[in-house]
C-alpha beads as a LAMMPS data file, in Angstrom:
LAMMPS data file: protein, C-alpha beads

292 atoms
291 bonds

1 atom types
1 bond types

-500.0 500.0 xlo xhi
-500.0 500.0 ylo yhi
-500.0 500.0 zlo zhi

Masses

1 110.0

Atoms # bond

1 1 1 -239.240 -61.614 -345.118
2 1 1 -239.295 -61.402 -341.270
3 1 1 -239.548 -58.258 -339.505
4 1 1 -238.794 -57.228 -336.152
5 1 1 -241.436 -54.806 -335.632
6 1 1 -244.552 -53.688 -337.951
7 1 1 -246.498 -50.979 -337.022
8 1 1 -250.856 -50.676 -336.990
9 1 1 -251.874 -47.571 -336.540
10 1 1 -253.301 -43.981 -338.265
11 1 1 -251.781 -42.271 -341.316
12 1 1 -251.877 -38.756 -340.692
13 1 1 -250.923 -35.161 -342.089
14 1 1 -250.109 -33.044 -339.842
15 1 1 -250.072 -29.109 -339.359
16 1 1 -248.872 -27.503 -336.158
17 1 1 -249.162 -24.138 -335.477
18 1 1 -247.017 -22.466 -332.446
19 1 1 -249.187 -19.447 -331.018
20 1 1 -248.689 -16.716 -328.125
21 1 1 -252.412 -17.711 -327.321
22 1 1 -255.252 -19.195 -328.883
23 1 1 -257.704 -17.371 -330.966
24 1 1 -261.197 -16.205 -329.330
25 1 1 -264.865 -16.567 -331.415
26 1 1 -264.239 -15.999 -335.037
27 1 1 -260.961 -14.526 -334.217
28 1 1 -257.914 -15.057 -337.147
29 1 1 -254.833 -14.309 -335.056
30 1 1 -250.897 -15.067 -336.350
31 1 1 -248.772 -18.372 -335.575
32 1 1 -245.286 -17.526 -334.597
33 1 1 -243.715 -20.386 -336.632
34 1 1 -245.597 -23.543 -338.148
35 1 1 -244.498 -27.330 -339.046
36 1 1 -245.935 -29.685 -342.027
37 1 1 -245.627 -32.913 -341.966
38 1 1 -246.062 -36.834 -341.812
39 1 1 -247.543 -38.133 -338.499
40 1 1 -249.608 -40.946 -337.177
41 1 1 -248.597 -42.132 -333.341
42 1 1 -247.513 -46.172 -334.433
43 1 1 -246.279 -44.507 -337.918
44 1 1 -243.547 -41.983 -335.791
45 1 1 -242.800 -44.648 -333.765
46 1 1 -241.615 -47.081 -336.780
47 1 1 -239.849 -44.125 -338.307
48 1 1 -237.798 -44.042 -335.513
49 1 1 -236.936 -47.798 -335.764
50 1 1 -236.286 -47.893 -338.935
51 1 1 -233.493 -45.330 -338.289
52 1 1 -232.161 -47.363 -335.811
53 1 1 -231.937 -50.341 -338.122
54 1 1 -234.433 -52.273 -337.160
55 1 1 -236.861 -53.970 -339.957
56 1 1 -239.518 -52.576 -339.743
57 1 1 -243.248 -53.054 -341.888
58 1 1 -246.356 -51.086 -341.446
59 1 1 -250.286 -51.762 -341.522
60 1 1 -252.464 -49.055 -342.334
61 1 1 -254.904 -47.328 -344.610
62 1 1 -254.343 -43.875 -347.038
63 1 1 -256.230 -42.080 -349.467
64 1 1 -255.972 -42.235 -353.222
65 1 1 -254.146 -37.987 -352.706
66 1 1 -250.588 -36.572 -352.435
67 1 1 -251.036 -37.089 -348.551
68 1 1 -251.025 -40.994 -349.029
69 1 1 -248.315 -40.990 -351.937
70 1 1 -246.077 -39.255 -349.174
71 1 1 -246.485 -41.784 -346.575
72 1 1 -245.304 -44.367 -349.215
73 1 1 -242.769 -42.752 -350.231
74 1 1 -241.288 -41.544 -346.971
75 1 1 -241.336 -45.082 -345.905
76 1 1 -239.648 -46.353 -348.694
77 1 1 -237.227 -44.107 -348.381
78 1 1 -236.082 -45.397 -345.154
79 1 1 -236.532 -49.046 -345.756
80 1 1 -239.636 -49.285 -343.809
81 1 1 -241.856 -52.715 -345.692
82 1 1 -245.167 -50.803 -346.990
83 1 1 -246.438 -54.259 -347.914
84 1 1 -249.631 -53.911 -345.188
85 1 1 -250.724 -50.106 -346.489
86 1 1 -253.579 -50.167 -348.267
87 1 1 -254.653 -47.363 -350.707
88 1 1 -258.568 -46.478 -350.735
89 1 1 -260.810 -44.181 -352.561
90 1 1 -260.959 -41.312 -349.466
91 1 1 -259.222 -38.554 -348.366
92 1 1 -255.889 -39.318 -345.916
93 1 1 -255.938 -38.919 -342.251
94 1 1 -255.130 -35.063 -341.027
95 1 1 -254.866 -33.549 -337.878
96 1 1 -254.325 -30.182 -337.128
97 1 1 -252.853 -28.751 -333.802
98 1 1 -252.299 -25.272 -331.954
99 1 1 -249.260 -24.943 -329.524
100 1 1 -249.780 -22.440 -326.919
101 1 1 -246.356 -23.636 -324.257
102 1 1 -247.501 -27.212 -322.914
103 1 1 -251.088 -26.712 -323.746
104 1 1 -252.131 -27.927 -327.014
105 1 1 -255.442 -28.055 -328.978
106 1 1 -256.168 -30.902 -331.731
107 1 1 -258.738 -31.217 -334.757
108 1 1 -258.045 -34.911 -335.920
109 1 1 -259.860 -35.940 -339.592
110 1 1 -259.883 -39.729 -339.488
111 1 1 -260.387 -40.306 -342.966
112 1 1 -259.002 -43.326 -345.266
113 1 1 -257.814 -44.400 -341.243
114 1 1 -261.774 -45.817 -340.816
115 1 1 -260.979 -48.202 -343.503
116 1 1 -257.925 -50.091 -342.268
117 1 1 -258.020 -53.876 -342.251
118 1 1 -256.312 -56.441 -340.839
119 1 1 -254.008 -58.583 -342.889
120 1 1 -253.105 -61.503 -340.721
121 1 1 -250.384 -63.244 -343.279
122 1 1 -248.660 -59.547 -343.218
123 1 1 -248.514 -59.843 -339.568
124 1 1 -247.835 -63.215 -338.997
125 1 1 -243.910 -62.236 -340.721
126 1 1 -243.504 -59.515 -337.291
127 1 1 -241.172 -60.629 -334.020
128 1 1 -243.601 -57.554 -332.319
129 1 1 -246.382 -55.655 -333.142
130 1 1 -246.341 -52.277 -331.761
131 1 1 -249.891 -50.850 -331.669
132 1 1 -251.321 -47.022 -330.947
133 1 1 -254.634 -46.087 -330.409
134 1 1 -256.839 -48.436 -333.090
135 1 1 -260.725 -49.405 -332.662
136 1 1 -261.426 -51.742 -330.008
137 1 1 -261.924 -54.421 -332.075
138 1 1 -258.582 -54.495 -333.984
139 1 1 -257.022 -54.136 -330.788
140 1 1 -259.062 -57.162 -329.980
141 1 1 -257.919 -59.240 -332.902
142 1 1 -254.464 -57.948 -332.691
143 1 1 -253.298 -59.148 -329.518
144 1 1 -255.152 -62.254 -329.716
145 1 1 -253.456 -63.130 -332.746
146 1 1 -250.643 -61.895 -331.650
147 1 1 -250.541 -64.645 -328.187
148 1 1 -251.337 -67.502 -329.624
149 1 1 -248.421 -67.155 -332.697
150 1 1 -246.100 -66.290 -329.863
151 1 1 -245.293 -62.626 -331.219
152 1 1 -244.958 -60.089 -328.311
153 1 1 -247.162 -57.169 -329.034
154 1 1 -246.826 -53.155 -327.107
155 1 1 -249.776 -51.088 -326.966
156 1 1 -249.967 -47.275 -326.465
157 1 1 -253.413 -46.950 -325.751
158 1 1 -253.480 -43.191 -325.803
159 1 1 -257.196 -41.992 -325.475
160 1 1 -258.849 -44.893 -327.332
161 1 1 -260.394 -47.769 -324.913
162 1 1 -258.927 -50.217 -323.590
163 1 1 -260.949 -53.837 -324.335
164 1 1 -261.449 -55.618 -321.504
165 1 1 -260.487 -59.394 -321.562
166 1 1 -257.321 -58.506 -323.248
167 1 1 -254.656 -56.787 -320.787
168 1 1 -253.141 -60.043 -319.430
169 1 1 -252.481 -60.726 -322.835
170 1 1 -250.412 -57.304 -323.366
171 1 1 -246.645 -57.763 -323.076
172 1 1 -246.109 -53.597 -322.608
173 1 1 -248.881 -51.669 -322.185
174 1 1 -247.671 -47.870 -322.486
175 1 1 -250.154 -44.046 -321.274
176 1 1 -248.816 -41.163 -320.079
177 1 1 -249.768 -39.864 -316.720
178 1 1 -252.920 -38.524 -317.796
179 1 1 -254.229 -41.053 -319.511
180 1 1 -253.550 -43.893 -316.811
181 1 1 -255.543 -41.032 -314.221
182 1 1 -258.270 -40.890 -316.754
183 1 1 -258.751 -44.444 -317.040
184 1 1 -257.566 -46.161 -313.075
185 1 1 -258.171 -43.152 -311.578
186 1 1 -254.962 -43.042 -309.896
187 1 1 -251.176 -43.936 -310.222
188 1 1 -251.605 -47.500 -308.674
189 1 1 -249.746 -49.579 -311.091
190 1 1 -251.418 -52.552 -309.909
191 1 1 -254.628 -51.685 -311.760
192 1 1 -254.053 -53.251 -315.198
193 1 1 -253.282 -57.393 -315.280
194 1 1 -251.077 -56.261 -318.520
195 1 1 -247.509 -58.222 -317.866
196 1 1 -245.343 -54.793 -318.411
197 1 1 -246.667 -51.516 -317.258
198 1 1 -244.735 -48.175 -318.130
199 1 1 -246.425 -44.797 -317.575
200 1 1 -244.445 -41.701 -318.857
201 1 1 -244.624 -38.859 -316.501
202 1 1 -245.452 -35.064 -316.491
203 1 1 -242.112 -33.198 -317.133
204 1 1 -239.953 -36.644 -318.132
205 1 1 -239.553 -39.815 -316.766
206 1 1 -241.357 -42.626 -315.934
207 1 1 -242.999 -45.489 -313.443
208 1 1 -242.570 -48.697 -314.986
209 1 1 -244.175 -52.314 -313.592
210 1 1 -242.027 -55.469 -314.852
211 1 1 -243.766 -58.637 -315.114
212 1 1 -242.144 -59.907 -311.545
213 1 1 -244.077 -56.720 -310.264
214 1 1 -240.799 -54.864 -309.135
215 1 1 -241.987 -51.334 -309.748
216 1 1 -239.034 -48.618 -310.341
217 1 1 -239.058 -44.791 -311.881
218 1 1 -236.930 -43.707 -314.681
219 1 1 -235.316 -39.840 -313.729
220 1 1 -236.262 -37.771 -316.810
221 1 1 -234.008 -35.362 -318.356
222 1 1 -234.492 -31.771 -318.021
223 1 1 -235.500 -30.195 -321.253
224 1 1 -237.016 -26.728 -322.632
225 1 1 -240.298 -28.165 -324.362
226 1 1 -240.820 -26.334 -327.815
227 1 1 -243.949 -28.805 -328.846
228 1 1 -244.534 -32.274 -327.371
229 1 1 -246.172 -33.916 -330.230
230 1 1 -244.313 -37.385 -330.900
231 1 1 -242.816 -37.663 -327.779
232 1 1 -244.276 -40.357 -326.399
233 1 1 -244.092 -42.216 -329.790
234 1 1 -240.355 -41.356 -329.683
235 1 1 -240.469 -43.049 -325.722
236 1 1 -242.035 -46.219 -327.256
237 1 1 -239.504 -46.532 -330.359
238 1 1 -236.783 -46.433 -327.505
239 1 1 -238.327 -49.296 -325.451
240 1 1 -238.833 -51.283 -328.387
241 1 1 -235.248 -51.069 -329.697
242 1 1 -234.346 -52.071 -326.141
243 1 1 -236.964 -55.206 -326.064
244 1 1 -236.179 -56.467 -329.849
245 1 1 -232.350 -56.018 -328.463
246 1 1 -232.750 -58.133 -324.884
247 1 1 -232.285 -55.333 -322.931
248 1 1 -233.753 -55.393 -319.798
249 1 1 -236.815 -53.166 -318.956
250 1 1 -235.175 -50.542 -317.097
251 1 1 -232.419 -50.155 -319.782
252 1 1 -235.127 -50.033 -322.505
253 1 1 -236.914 -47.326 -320.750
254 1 1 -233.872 -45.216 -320.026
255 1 1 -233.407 -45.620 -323.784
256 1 1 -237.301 -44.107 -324.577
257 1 1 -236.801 -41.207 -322.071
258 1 1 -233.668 -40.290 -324.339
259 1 1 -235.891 -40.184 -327.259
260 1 1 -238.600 -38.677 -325.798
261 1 1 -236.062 -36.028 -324.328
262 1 1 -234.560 -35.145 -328.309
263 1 1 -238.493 -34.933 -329.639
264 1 1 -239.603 -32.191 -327.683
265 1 1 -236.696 -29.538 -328.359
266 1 1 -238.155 -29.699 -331.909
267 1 1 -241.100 -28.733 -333.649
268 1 1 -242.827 -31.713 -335.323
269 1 1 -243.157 -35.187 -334.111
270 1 1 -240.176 -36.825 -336.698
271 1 1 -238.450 -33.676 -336.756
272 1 1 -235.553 -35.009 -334.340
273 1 1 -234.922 -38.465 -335.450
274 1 1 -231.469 -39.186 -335.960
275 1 1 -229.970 -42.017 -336.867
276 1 1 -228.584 -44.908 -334.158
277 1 1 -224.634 -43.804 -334.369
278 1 1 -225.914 -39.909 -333.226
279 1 1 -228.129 -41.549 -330.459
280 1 1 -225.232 -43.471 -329.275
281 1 1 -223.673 -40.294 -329.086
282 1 1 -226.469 -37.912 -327.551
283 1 1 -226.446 -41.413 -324.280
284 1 1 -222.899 -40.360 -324.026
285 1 1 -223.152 -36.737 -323.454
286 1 1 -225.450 -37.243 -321.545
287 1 1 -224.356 -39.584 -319.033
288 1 1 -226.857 -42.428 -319.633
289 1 1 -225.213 -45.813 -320.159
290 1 1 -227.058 -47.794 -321.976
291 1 1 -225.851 -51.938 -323.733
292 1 1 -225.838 -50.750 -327.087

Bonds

1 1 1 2
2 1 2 3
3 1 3 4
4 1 4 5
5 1 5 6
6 1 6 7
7 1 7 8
8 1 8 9
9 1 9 10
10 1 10 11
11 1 11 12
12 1 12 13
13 1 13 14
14 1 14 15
15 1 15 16
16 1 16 17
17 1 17 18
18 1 18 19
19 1 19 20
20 1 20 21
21 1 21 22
22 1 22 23
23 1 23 24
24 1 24 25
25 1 25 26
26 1 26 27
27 1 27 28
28 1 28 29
29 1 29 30
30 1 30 31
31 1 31 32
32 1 32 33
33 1 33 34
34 1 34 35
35 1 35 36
36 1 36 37
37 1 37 38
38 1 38 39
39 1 39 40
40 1 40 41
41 1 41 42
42 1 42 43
43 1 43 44
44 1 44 45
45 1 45 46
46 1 46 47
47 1 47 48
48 1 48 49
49 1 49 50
50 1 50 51
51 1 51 52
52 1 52 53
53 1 53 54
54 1 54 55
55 1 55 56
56 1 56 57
57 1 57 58
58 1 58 59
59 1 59 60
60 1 60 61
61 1 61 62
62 1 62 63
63 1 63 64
64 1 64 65
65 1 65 66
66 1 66 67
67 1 67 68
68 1 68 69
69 1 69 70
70 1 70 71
71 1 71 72
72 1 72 73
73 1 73 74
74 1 74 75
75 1 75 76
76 1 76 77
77 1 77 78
78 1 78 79
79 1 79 80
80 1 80 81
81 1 81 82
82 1 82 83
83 1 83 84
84 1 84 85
85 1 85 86
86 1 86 87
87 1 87 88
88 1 88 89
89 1 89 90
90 1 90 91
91 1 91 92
92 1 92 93
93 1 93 94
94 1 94 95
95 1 95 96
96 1 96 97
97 1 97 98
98 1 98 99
99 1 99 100
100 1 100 101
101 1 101 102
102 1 102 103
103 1 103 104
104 1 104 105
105 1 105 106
106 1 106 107
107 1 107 108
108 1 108 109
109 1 109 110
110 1 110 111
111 1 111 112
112 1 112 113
113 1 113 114
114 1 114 115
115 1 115 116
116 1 116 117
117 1 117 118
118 1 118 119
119 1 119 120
120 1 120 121
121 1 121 122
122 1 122 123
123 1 123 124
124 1 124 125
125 1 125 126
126 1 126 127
127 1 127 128
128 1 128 129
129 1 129 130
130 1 130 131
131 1 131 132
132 1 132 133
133 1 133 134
134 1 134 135
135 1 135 136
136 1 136 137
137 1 137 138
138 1 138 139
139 1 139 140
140 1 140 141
141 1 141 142
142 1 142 143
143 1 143 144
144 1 144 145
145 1 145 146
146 1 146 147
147 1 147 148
148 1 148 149
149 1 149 150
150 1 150 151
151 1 151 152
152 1 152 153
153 1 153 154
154 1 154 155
155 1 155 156
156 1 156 157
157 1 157 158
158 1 158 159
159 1 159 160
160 1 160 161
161 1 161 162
162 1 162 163
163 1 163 164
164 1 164 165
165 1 165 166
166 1 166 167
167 1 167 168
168 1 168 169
169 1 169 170
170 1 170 171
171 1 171 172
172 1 172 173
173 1 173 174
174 1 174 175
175 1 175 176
176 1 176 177
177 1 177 178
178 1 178 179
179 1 179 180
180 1 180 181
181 1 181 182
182 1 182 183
183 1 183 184
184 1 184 185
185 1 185 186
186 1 186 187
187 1 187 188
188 1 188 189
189 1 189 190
190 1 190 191
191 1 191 192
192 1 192 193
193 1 193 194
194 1 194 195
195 1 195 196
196 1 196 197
197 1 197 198
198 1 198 199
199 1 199 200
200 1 200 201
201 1 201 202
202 1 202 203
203 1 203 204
204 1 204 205
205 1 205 206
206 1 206 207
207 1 207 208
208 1 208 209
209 1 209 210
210 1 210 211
211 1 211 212
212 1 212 213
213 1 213 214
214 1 214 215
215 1 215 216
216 1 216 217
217 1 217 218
218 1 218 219
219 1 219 220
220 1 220 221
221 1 221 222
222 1 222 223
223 1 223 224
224 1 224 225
225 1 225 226
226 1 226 227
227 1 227 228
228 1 228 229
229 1 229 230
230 1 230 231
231 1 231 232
232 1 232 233
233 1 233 234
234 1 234 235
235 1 235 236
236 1 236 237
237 1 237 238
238 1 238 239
239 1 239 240
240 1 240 241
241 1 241 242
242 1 242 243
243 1 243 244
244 1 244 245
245 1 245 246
246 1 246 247
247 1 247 248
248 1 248 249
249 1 249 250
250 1 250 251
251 1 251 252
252 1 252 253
253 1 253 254
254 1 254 255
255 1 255 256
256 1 256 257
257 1 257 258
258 1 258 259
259 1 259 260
260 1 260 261
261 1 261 262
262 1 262 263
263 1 263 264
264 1 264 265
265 1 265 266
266 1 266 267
267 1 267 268
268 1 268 269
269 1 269 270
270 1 270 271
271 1 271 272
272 1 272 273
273 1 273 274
274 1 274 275
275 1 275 276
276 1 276 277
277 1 277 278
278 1 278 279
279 1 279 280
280 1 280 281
281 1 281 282
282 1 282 283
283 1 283 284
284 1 284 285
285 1 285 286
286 1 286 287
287 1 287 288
288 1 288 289
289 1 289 290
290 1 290 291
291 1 291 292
């Protein structure tokens, strides 16, 4: 079966904890509220897809617990191919955060996630390959593989390294502000050969590169941030619905700020995915127009 988009990224559990502040040397101070749930940056990101109707398979790696039974069965549950998840005699990926406003403090387990392997018949059946932070050498393999069968491939890098030798061959290479500082040392756009660029800004938005080099910015929507986790995920679900769809860029990213916009009025980082008849609705209300 062909699929428009699988997935390769971590398989995570993840607790979040909303504080007034954060506690001090062997302190044990009080959350005001706390979320449980399924995470894993490529894994929210197909979630949303799927959602929005897209087909949608996953590569990945749990452990042999209830954590790694949930991912299955979450993903079943909304048609997402689980063909390319492997089950392995370790614990499941967790990562534990602390919300203090917008700063935020994470303890990430990597578990079964050191085992994943590549499955190159799985991913041969994908129209794109959407990638998060991975080691550099699957990232490596990936989009090699990935140009020379002709399959366009988007990589959010997030703090992982970016291999060098590989950018040209990125069709949409996503960071937030931060992380495009931390690693070009600046907002040049121009640093990276990768043939789309699209940094999300602080506070919404973003600065997007096409591969003519026409740089633009996408406004961001004004929103009362309750926990960011998931929102750039949500961004790059939006883009990718646009791309899979023939939107152009600009549309595409208009569509990923929208996303990004419903994530962070919620706790949790699938909490707010709707399906693609309420996002429809949410572009209306909100003035975007958009070629669905």
């Amino acid at each position: 079966m062909e699929m428009d988009v699988i997935g390769i990224g971590n398989l995570n559990y993840d607790i979040i904890m909303l504080v007034e502040r954060f506690p001090e040397f062997h302190e044990k101070i009080q959350a005001k509220n706390a979320f449980f749930g399924l995470g894993g940056a490529a894994a929210n990101t197909i979630s949303w897809l799927a959602h929005m109707g897209l087909r949608t398979g996953f590569l990945g790696t749990v452990g042999e617990d209830e954590i790694g039974e949930a991912h299955i069965a979450y993903f079943e549950k909304i048609g997402v191919d689980t063909g390319g998840i492997r089950v392995v005699s370790a614990h499941s990926g967790m990562a534990i955060v602390m919300i203090k406003g917008d700063d935020k403090r994470i303890v990430k387990f990597s578990g079964a996630n050191e085992l994943k392997k590549l499955d190159f018949e799985y991913l041969r059946k994908a129209r794109h390959i959407h990638l998060s932070s991975n080691p550099p050498g699957i990232l490596k393999e990936v989009i090699n593989f990935a140009s020379e069968n002709g399959i366009t491939v988007s990589l959010d890098i997030g703090e992982a390294k970016l291999p060098e030798g590989i950018e040209d061959k990125i069709d949409y290479l996503l960071m937030n502000e931060d992380e495009y500082k931390r690693k070009f040392g600046s907002l040049d756009l121009s640093a990276t050969d990768a043939k789309n660029l699209i940094v999300t800004l602080n506070g919404g938005g973003a600065l997007v590169r096409d591969k003519t080099g026409e740089i633009f910015e996408i406004r961001g929507l004004s929103a009362e941030v309750v926990d960011s986790t998931g929102a750039g995920d949500a961004f790059d679900a939006g883009l990718i619905y646009g791309i899979i769809n023939g939107w152009n860029l600009r549309d595409a990213s208009k569509l990923g700020m929208l996303l990004a916009y419903l994530t962070v009025q919620k706790v949790g980082a699938r909490s707010a995915i709707i399906p693609l008849e309420e996002i429809k609705e949410k572009a209306v209300e909100l003035g975007l127009s958009l070629p669905f």
